[in-house]
N, C-alpha and C positions, 0 to 999 in steps of 0.2 A: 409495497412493490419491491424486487428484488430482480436483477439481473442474473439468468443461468448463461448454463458455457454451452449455451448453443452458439451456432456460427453466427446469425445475426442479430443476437443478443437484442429481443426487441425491446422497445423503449417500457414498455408495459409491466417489463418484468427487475427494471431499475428501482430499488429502494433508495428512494433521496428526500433530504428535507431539503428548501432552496425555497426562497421568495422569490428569486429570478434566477433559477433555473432555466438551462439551454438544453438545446439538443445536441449533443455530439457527432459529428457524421463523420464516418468512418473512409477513410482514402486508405490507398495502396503501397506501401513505400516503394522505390525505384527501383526494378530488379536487377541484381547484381549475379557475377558469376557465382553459382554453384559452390560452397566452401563447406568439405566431408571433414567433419572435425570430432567425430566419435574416438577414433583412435587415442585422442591428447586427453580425453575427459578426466580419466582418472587421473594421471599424471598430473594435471593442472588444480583436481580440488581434493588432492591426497592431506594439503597442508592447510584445508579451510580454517582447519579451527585450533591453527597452531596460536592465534594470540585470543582463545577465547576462555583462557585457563581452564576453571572446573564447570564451564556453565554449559550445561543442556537444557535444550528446549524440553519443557513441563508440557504432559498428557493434557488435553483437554482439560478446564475447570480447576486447576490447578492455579498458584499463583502464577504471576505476571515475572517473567523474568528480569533477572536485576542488570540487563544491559539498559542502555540509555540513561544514565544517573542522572545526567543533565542536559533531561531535555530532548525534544528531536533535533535529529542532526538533518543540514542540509546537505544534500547528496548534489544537486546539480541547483547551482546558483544560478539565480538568485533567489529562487520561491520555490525546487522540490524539495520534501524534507522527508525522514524517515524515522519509525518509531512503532513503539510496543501499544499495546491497547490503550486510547485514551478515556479519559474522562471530560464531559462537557464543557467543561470550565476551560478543559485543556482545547479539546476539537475545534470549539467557538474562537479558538487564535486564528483559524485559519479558514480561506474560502471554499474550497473543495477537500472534501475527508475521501480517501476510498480506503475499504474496508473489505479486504480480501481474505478474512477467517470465518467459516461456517457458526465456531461456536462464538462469534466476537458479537454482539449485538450493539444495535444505535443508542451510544449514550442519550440521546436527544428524545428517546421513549421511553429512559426509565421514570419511574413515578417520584414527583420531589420529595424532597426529607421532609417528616410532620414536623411543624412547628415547635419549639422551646417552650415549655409552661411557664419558664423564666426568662420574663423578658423587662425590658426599661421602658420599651411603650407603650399605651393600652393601644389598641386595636384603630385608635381612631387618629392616635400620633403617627404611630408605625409608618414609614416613607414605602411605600408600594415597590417591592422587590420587582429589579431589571432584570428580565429572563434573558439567559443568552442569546445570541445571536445564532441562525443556523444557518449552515452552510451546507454549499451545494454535496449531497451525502449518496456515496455512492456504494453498496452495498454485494461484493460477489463471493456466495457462498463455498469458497475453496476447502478444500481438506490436502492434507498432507498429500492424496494422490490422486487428486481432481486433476485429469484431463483438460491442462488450463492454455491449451495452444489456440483453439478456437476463440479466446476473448481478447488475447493480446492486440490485434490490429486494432481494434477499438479504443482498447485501455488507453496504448501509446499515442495512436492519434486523440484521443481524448486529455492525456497529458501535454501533448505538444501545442493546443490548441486553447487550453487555460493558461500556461504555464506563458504564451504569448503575449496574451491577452493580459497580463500581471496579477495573477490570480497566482494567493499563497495556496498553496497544497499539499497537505500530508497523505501520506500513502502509511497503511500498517498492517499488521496481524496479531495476532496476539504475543508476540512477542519482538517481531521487528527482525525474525533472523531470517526465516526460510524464505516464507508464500510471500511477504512484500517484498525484502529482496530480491527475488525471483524476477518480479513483476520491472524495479527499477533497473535491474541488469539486462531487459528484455529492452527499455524503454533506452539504453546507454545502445545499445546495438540499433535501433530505429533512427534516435539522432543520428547517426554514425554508421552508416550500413559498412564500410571498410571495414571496422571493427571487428575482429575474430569474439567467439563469446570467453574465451580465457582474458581477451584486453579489454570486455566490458565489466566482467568480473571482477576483476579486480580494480578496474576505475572505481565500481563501489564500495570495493573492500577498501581504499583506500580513506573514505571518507567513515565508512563505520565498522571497525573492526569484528562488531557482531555478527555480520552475518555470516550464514553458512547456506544456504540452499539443500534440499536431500538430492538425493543421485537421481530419484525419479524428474526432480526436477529440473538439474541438469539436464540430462538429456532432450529433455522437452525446449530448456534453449537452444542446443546444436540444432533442432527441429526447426525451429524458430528463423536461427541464424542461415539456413537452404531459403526459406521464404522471401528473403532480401534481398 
C-alpha cells in the first residue's frame, strides 16, 4: 500500500509495516492572517548551501550522500529526527519511518542476506536469528517536483500526533537534503503558525546544516505557509 498526494490521501493507499498501527486523522490548523511571502524567497534561500561545501544531491540510484556521518539528527526534540536513506537495522531504531523519496524503497521488503557456508554452528546449534522490529512505515512517493501541498496537512498533523504520543520518528529521503527537509520545515510552520517560512527554514537549517530544499519546493512552502 502506498500513499499518493491526492487531498485525502486515503488510508488504502499508505504503505506501512506496524503491528499497532493507527490511523491518523487529519485536522485543520488555526487560521492565521494571510502572509504574501513570495517576494523574500529568493533572498532568504540565495545562501542555502553556503555551509554545504561540495556536496550535491546524487540523480536517482546513485549513491547515498555523505551528509549525516553521524547518524540522524534530531530536528525537533525530543523524538523528530532527520536522515538520508536508512537501512533496517537502522529504521528498526525508531517507531514511525516516513519515507518521502519515489526511488527510496522499504528496507523492511528487501530479501535477507543468504546465509555464510562458514559458520561455527550446525544448523541445529545456530540461536534462531531476531528479526527487526518494524515500525509503523509510512511510504509517499515524491520526486524532486511532486505537487507535495496536498499531503502536508496530514503529514504534519500525523507528525504532531505520534511525536505526542512519545513515538521516535524519523522522517527521510534519499539523502536528507530536499523532499524531507521540505516536509520538517512545513511541520516547524504547523507547530508555530506565527512562524514566517524563512524562520521555519532556518529553525532547521540550524539543526542540520544539510539541508537545501529546491525552489520548486520552496515555493510550495510560501503556499503552505497562506493555509495557516
Amino acid at each position: 500500500m502506498r500513499w499518493t498526494n491526492s487531498d485525502k490521501l486515503p488510508e488504502d493507499d499508505v504503505s506501512r509495516k506496524a503491528s499497532t498501527a493507527t490511523t491518523a486523522t487529519s485536522t485543520s490548523p488555526e487560521t492565521l492572517t494571510e502572509i504574501n511571502e513570495e517576494d523574500d524567497v529568493d533572498n532568504n534561500v540565495n545562501n542555502a548551501d553556503e555551509d554545504e561545501d561540495d556536496f550535491h544531491e546524487p540523480r536517482s540510484g546513485e549513491p547515498n550522500s555523505p551528509a549525516y556521518p553521524n547518524g540522524p539528527l534530531c530536528i525537533f526534540d525530543p523524538n523528530i529526527y532527520l536522515f538520508s536513506e536508512p537501512d533496517a537495522a537502522l529504521a528498526s531504531q525508531f517507531d514511525v519511518v516516513i519515507n518521502v523519496a519515489r526511488e527510496v524503497s522499504n528496507p523492511f521488503l528487501s530479501p535477507p542476506s543468504p546465509p555464510s557456508p562458514d559458520t561455527l554452528f550446525s544448523p541445529i546449534d545456530a540461536p534462531a536469528p531476531t528479526p527487526p522490529k518494524h515500525p509503523e512505515y509510512i511510504h509517499l512517493p515524491w520526486d524532486h517536483n511532486t505537487l507535495i501541498l496536498p499531503s502536508l496537512p496530514t503529514l504534519t498533523t500525523l507528525l504532531s500526533s505520534r511525536s505526542a504520543a512519545g513515538k521516535r520518528i524519523l522522517v527521510h529521503c534519499q539523502c536528507g537534503v530536499s523532499r524531507s527537509a521540505t516536509l520538517l520545515i512545513a511541520y516547524a510552520m504547523y507547530r508555530d503558525p506565527r512562524k514566517t517560512m524563512q524562520e521555519a527554514y532556518a529553525e532547521v537549517k540550524r539543526r542540520s546544516r544539510w539541508i537545501g530544499p529546491n525552489m520548486g519546493l520552496i515555493y510550495q512552502l510560501t503556499d503552505w505557509k497562506k493555509q495557516l
